[in-house]
C-alpha positions in Angstrom: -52.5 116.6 -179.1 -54.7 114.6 -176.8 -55.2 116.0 -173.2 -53.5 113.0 -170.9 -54.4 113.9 -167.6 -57.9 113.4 -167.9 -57.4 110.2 -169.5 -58.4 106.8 -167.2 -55.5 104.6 -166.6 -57.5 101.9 -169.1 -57.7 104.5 -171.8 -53.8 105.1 -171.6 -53.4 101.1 -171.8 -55.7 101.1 -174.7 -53.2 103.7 -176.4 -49.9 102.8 -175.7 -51.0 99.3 -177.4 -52.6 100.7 -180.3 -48.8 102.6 -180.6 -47.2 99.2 -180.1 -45.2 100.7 -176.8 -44.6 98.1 -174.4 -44.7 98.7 -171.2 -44.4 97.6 -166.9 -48.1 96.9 -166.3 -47.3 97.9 -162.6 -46.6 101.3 -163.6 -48.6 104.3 -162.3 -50.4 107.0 -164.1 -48.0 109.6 -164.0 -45.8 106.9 -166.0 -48.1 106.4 -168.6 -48.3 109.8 -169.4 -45.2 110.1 -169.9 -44.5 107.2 -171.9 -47.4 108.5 -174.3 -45.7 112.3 -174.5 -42.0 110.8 -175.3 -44.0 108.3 -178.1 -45.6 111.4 -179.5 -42.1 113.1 -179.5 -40.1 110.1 -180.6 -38.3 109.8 -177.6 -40.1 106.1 -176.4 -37.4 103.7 -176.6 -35.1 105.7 -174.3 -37.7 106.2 -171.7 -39.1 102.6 -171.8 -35.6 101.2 -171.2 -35.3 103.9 -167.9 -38.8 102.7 -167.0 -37.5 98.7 -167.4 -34.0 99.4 -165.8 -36.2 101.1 -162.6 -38.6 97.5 -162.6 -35.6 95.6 -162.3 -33.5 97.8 -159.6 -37.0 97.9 -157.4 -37.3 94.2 -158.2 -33.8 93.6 -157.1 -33.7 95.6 -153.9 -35.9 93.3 -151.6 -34.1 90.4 -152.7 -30.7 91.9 -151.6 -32.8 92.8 -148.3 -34.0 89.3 -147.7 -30.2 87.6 -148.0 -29.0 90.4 -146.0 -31.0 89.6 -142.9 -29.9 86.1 -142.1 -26.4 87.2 -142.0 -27.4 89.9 -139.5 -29.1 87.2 -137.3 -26.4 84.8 -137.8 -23.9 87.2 -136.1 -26.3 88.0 -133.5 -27.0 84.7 -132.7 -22.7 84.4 -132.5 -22.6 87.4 -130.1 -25.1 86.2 -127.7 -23.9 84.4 -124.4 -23.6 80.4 -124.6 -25.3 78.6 -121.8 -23.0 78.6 -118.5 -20.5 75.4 -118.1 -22.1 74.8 -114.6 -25.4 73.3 -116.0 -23.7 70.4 -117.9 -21.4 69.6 -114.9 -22.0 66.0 -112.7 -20.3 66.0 -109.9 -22.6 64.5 -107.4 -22.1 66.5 -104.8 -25.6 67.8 -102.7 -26.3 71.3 -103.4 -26.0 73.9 -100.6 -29.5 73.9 -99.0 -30.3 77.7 -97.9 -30.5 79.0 -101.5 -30.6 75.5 -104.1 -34.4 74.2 -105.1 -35.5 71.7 -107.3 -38.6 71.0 -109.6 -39.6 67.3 -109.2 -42.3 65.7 -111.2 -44.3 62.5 -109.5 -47.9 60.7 -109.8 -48.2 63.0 -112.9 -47.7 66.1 -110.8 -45.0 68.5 -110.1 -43.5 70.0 -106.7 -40.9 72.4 -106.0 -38.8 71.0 -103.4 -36.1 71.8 -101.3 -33.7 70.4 -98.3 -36.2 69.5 -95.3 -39.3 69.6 -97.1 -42.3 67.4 -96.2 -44.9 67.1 -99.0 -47.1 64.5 -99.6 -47.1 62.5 -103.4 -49.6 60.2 -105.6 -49.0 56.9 -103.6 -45.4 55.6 -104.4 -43.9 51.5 -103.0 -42.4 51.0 -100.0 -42.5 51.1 -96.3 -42.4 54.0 -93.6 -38.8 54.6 -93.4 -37.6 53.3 -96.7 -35.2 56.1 -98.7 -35.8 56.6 -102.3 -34.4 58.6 -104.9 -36.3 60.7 -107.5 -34.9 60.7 -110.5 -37.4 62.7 -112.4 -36.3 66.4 -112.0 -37.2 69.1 -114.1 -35.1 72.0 -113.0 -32.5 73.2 -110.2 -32.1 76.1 -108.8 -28.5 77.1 -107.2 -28.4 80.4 -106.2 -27.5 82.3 -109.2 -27.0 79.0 -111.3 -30.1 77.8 -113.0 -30.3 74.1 -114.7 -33.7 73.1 -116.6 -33.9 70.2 -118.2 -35.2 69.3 -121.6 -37.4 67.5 -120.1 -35.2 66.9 -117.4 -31.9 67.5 -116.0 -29.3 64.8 -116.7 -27.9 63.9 -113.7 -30.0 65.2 -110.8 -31.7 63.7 -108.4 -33.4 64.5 -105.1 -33.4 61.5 -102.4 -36.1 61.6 -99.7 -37.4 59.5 -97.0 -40.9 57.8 -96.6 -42.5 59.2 -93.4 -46.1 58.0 -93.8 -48.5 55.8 -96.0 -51.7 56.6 -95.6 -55.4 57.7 -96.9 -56.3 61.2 -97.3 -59.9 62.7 -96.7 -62.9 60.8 -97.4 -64.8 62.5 -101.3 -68.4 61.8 -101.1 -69.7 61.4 -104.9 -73.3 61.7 -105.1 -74.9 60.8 -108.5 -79.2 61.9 -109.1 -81.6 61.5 -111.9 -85.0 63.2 -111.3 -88.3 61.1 -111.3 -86.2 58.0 -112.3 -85.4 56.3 -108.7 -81.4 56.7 -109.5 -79.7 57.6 -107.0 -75.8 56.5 -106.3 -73.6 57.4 -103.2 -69.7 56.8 -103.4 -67.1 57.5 -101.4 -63.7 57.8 -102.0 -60.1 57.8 -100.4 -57.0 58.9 -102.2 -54.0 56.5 -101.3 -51.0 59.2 -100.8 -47.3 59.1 -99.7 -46.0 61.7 -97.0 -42.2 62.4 -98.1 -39.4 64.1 -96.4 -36.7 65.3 -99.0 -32.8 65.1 -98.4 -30.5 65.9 -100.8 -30.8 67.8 -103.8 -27.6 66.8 -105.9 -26.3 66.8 -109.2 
């Protein structure tokens, strides 16, 4: 009888095909072996279906795994809190103003803002005095209530008042090129909007 164990797994390939034993080609040495030891007994056919039965149960299991999870995140996704009611609700009415700020977004920039603020914006129409309403608000804050919009919250707007149009500090741009005679001076002046904000509401 040949000595198995020192056999390389392609030897015990080459013999179980010579024997006409089919086989898992996944299977490890210690499997071979023993496939060639029940062939030399007479015992293959029983130990080649255990060895096909065990493929198919190990092949099955993941699969049972993968259509298991979903239903487990399904039911957390059930048991988790829903949003709360207060963020859907428009009732107008200004928020209180010790504890409620907004998230405004103007002139491509964004500001948090709150009742009594002064802050001054990318240059917006109108004259000194004028009220206007920003309509572009990205979240409110309410004390323990938080509402962010996607991209904004429907509903909300923060009025303010126009307190000054002016020019803000003069930029110097200086432009230079070496041994070429270039040489460019700019100056510039950012137009800007000083704002007061009112009412946050809702």
């Amino acid at each position: 009888m040949k000595d198995y164990e020192k056999m390389t797994i392609k030897d015990l390939v080459e013999e179980l095909t010579s024997l006409g034993v089919t086989f898992n080609k996944k299977s490890k040495k210690a499997e071979l072996i023993e496939l060639l030891k029940a062939e030399s007994k007479g015992d293959a056919p029983e130990i080649e279906q255990k060895a096909v039965a065990e493929a198919d149960t190990s092949e099955a299991k993941p699969k049972a795994e993968k259509t298991e999870k979903p239903v487990v995140k399904s039911a957390e996704k059930d048991e988790s809190p829903k949003p709360k009611a207060v963020a859907k609700k428009k009732t107008g009415k200004p928020l209180s103003s010790d504890t409620s700020y907004a998230v405004i977004r103007t002139g491509g920039k964004q500001y948090q803002v709150s009742t009594g603020t002064l802050l001054r914006v990318e240059k917006i129409d109108g004259n000194v005095g004028d009220s206007i309403e920003l309509a572009d608000v990205l979240a409110v804050f309410d004390g323990n209530n938080i509402m962010i919009g996607q991209p904004t919250v429907e509903g909300a707007s923060v009025s303010a008042r126009i307190v000054e149009q002016g020019k803000a500090k003069k930029v110097v741009v200086f432009k230079k090129k070496r041994r070429k005679g270039y040489r460019v001076k700019r100056g510039h002046r950012q137009l800007y909007t000083a704002l007061e904000v009112g009412d946050i509401s809702l």
